[in-house]
PANU-470189 format. One line per 5 residues: for each residue x, y, z of C-alpha. Coordinates in pm, 1 decimal. Example, Ala and Ser with C-alpha at 12.3 -4.5 7.8 and 13.67 -1.06 7.14 Angstrom:
<atoms>
1230.0,-450.0,780.0 | 1367.0,-106.0,714.0
</atoms>
This chain:
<atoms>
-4492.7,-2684.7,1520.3 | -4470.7,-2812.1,1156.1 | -4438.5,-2470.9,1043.6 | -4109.0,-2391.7,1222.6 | -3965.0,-2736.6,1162.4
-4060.8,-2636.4,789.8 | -3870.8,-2286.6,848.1 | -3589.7,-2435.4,963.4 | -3530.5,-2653.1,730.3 | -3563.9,-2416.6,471.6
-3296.0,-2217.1,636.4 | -3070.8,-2519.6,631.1 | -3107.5,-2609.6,313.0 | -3029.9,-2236.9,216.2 | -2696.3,-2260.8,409.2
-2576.7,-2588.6,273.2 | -2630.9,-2469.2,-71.9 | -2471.8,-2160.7,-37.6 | -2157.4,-2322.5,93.7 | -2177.0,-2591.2,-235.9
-2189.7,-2269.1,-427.5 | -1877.0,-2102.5,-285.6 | -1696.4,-2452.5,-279.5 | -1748.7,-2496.1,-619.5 | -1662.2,-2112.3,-717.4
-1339.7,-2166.0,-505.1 | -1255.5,-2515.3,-684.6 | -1292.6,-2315.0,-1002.5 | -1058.4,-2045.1,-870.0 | -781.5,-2279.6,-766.2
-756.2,-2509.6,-1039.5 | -705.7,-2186.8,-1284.6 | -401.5,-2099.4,-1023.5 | -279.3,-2464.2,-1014.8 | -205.8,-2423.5,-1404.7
4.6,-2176.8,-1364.5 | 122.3,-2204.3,-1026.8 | 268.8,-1878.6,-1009.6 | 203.1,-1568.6,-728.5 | -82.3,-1328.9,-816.8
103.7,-1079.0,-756.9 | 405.6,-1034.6,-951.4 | 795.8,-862.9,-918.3 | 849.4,-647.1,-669.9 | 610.9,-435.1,-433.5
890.1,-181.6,-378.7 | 1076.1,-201.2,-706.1 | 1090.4,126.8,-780.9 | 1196.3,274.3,-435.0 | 1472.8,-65.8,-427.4
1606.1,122.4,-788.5 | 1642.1,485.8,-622.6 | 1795.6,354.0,-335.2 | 2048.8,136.2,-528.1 | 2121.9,430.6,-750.6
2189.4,624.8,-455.7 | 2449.4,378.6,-377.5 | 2618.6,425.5,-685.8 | 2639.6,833.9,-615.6 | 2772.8,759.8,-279.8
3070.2,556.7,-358.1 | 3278.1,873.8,-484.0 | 3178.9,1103.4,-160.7 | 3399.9,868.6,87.0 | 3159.2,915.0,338.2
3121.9,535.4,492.2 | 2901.1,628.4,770.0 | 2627.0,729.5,500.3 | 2691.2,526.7,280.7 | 2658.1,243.1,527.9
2295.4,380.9,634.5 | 2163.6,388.4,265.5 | 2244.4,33.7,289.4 | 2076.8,-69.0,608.4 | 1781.2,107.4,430.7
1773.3,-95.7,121.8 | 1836.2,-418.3,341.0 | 1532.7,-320.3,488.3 | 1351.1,-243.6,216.5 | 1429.0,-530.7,12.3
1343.5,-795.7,364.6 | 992.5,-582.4,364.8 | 992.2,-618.0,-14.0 | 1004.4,-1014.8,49.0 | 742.4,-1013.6,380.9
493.1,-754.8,200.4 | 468.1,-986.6,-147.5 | 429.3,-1358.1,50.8 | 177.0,-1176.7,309.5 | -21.5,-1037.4,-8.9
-13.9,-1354.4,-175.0 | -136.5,-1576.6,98.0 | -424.6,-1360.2,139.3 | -524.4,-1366.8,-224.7 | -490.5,-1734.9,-219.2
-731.2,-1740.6,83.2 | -1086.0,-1977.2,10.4 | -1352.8,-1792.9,-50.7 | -1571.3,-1971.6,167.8 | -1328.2,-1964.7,446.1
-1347.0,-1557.2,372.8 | -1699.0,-1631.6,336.1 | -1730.0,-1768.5,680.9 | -1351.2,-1630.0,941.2 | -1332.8,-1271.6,656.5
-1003.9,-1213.9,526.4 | -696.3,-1295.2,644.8 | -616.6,-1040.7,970.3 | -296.4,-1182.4,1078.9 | -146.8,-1165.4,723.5
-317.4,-835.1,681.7 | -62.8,-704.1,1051.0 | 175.6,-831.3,880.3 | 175.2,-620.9,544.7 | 86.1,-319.7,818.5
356.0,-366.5,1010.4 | 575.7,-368.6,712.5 | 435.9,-49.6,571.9 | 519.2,156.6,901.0 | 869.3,50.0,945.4
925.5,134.3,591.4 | 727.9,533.2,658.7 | 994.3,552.4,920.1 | 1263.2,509.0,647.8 | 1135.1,868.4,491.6
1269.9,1036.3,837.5 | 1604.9,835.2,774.6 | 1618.2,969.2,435.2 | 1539.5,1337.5,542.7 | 1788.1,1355.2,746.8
2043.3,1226.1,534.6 | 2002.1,1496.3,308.9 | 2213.7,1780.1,559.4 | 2484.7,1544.9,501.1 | 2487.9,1531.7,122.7
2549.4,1721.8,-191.0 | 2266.9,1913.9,-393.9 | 2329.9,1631.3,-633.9 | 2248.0,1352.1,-399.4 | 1982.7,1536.8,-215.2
1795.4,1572.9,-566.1 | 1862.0,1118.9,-591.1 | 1719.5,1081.3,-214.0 | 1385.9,1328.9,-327.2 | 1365.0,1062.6,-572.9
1370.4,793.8,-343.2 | 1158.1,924.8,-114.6 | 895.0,1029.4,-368.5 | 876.7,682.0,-507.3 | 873.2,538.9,-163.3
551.7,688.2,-78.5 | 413.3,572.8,-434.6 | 506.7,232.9,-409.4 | 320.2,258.5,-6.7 | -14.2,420.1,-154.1
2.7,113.9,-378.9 | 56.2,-141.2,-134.1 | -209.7,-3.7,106.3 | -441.8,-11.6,-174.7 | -351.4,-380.0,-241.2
-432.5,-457.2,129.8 | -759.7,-244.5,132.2 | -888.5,-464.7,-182.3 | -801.9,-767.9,-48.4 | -973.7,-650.4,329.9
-1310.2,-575.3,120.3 | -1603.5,-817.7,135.3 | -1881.9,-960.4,403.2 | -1804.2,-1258.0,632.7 | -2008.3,-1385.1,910.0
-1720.7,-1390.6,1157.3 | -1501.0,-1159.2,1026.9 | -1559.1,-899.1,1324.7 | -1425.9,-1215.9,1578.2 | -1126.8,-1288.0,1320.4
-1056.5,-953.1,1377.1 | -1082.5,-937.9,1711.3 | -846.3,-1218.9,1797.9 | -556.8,-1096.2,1545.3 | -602.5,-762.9,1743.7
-640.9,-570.3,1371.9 | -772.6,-260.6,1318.1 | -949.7,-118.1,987.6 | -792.5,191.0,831.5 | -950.7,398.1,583.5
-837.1,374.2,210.0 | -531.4,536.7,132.0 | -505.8,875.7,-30.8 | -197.8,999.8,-239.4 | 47.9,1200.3,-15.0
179.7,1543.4,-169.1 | 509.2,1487.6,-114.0 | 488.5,1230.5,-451.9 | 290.4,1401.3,-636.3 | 526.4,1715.0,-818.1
368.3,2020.1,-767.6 | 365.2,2346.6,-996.9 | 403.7,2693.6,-904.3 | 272.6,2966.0,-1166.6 | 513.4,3214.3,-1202.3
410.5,3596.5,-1173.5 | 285.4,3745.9,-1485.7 | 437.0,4018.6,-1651.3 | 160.9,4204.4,-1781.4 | 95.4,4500.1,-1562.9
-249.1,4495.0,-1367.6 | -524.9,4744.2,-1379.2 | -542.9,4954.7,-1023.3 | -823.2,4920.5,-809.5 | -772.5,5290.7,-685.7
-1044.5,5525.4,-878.0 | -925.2,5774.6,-1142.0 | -1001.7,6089.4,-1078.3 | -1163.1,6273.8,-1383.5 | -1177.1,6698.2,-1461.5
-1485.5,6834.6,-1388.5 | -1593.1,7101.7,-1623.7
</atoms>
């Protein structure tokens, strides 16, 4: 009997000081954010794509075509409103404890959030596609431009939200399963941001792979 009471207690005393340790490691953390007291991450999540579109604007205002030019703005409204949600929901789950990570695992309900966000902006590349019958070769070239960066800025967003879903917890699978969240794998560049190059033929003739026929004797 005095050997489980001695087990137990051992376990005990392991749990307490594991949750002094993270407290402490936490404390640390904080108090180096409370001296600056500024978000961890920084500027915009979509500044590039929010550049593109506003530059496509600009293009638009000589082409006197209102109802377009009053879609590209519904799509920066957008963007800049998911811009605002995607940056606060980050934040927040960077600033999460550790030991409440430790314990509840990251922060699910931000983490729907940030997804959320990230598909109604993927619909925005259909809106842009089909914009382009509408356009000039010009401003099809600007809305390639947006859309290119748009996926870039997404990769880098969903790799923000994978990093900050990493990491054990003890109740992270019931977290999880209340908030109704769902693990994706880690994102992978799309091709449509990535330029791609097309070798060009070459000009020096090629050897046939017919036979020769040679003079007998």
């Amino acid at each position: 009997m005095k050997k489980y009471l001695y087990i137990v207690f051992a376990i005990f005393l392991l749990v307490v000081f594991t949750g002094i340790t993270l407290a402490k490691s936490d404390k640390s953390e904080n108090s180096e954010d409370e001296n600056s007291n500024k978000p961890i991450y920084v500027g915009r999540q979509l500044e590039n794509t929010i550049r593109n579109t506003e530059r496509l604007q600009e293009r638009l205002l000589d082409t006197n075509n209102e109802d377009v030019e009053a879609e590209v703005e519904d799509i920066k409204d957008e963007q800049v409103d998911a811009d605002t949600e995607i940056d606060n929901s980050l934040n927040d789950m960077k600033a999460r404890p550790s030991i409440v990570k430790f314990i509840m695992g990251p922060d699910y309900k931000n983490a729907g959030q940030v997804r959320s966000q990230i598909v109604q902006l993927r619909n925005q590349i259909e809106k842009l596609t089909r914009l382009k019958d509408k356009l000039s070769t010009t401003n099809v070239a600007t809305i390639d431009e947006t859309i290119a960066s748009l996926n870039s800025d997404l990769y880098d967003i969903e790799l923000k939200l994978s990093e900050q879903l990493k990491g054990f917890s003890l109740l992270g699978w019931l977290s999880k399963l209340l908030a109704n969240f769902t693990v994706v794998a880690t994102p992978t560049p799309t091709g449509s941001s990535v330029p791609t190059v097309v070798p060009s033929p070459s000009a020096s003739p090629e050897a046939s792979s017919s036979p020769v026929p040679t003079e007998t004797p």
